[in-house]
C-alpha positions in Angstrom: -33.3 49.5 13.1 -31.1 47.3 11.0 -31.2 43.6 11.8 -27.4 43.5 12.5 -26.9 46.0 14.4 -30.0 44.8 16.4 -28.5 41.8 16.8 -25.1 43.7 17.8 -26.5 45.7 20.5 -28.6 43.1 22.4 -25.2 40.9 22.8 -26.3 37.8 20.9 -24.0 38.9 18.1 -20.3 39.5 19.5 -19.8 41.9 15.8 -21.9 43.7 13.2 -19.7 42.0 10.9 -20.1 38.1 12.5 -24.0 39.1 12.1 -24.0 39.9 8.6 -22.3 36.8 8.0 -25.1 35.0 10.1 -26.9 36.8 8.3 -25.5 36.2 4.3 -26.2 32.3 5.5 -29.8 33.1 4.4 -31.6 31.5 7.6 -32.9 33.7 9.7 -36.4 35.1 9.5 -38.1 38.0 10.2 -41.9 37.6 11.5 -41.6 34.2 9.1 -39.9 36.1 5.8 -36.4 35.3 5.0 -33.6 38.0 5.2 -32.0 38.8 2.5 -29.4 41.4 3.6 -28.1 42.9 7.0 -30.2 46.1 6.7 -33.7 44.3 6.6 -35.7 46.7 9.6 -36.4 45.6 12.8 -39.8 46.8 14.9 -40.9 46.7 18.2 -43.3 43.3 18.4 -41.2 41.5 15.4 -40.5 37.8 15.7 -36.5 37.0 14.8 -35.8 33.4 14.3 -32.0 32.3 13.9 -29.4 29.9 14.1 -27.4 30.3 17.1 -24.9 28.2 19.1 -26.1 24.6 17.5 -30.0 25.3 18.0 -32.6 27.9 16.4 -33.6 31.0 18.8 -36.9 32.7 18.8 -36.8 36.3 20.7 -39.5 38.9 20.0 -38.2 42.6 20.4 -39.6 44.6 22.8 -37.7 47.6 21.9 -34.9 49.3 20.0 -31.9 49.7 22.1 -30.3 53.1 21.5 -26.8 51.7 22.5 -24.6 48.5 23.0 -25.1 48.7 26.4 -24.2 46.4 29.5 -25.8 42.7 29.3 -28.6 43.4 32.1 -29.5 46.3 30.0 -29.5 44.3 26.7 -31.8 41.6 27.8 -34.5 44.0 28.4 -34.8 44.7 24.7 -36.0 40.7 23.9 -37.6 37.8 25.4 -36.6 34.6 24.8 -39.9 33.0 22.9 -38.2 29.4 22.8 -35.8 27.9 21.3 -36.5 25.5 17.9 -34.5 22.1 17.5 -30.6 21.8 16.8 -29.4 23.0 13.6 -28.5 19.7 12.6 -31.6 17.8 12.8 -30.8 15.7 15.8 -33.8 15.3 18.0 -33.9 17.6 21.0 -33.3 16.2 24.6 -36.3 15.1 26.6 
């Protein structure tokens, strides 16, 4: 599955076209390697860091969604691995 519509469907993303603009920004990773473009594939057991909200996310799919479907139903498709530092290098609260 395409990383934007991936994205898309499990409600992190409110639009395929705000994720390939998350995307275009050239920081988010797949299992460690960069994406280049919006149609990089997505797997069951991949590793998606991005920027989100201020801070980096870490989720690992647990499977492909066939749908956007209703948010309960969405966050069964990920889990949350942790999230990184803010995206603007200031130090994390303790």
């Amino acid at each position: 599955m395409r990383i934007d519509r991936f994205l898309f469907f499990i409600r992190l993303i409110k639009s395929r076209t705000q994720a390939q603009a998350l995307l275009a920004e050239g920081r988010t990773r797949i299992d460690g390697k960069r994406v280049d473009k919006p149609s990089e594939e997505v797997a069951v057991g991949s590793v998606i860091a991005l920027p989100l909200r201020g801070r980096v996310r870490v989720i690992r799919v647990l499977c492909l969604p066939a749908r956007r479907g209703p948010p309960a139903e969405a966050r069964l498709a990920f889990e949350e691995i942790g999230e990184g530092p803010p995206v603007d290098g200031t130090p994390a609260p303790q």
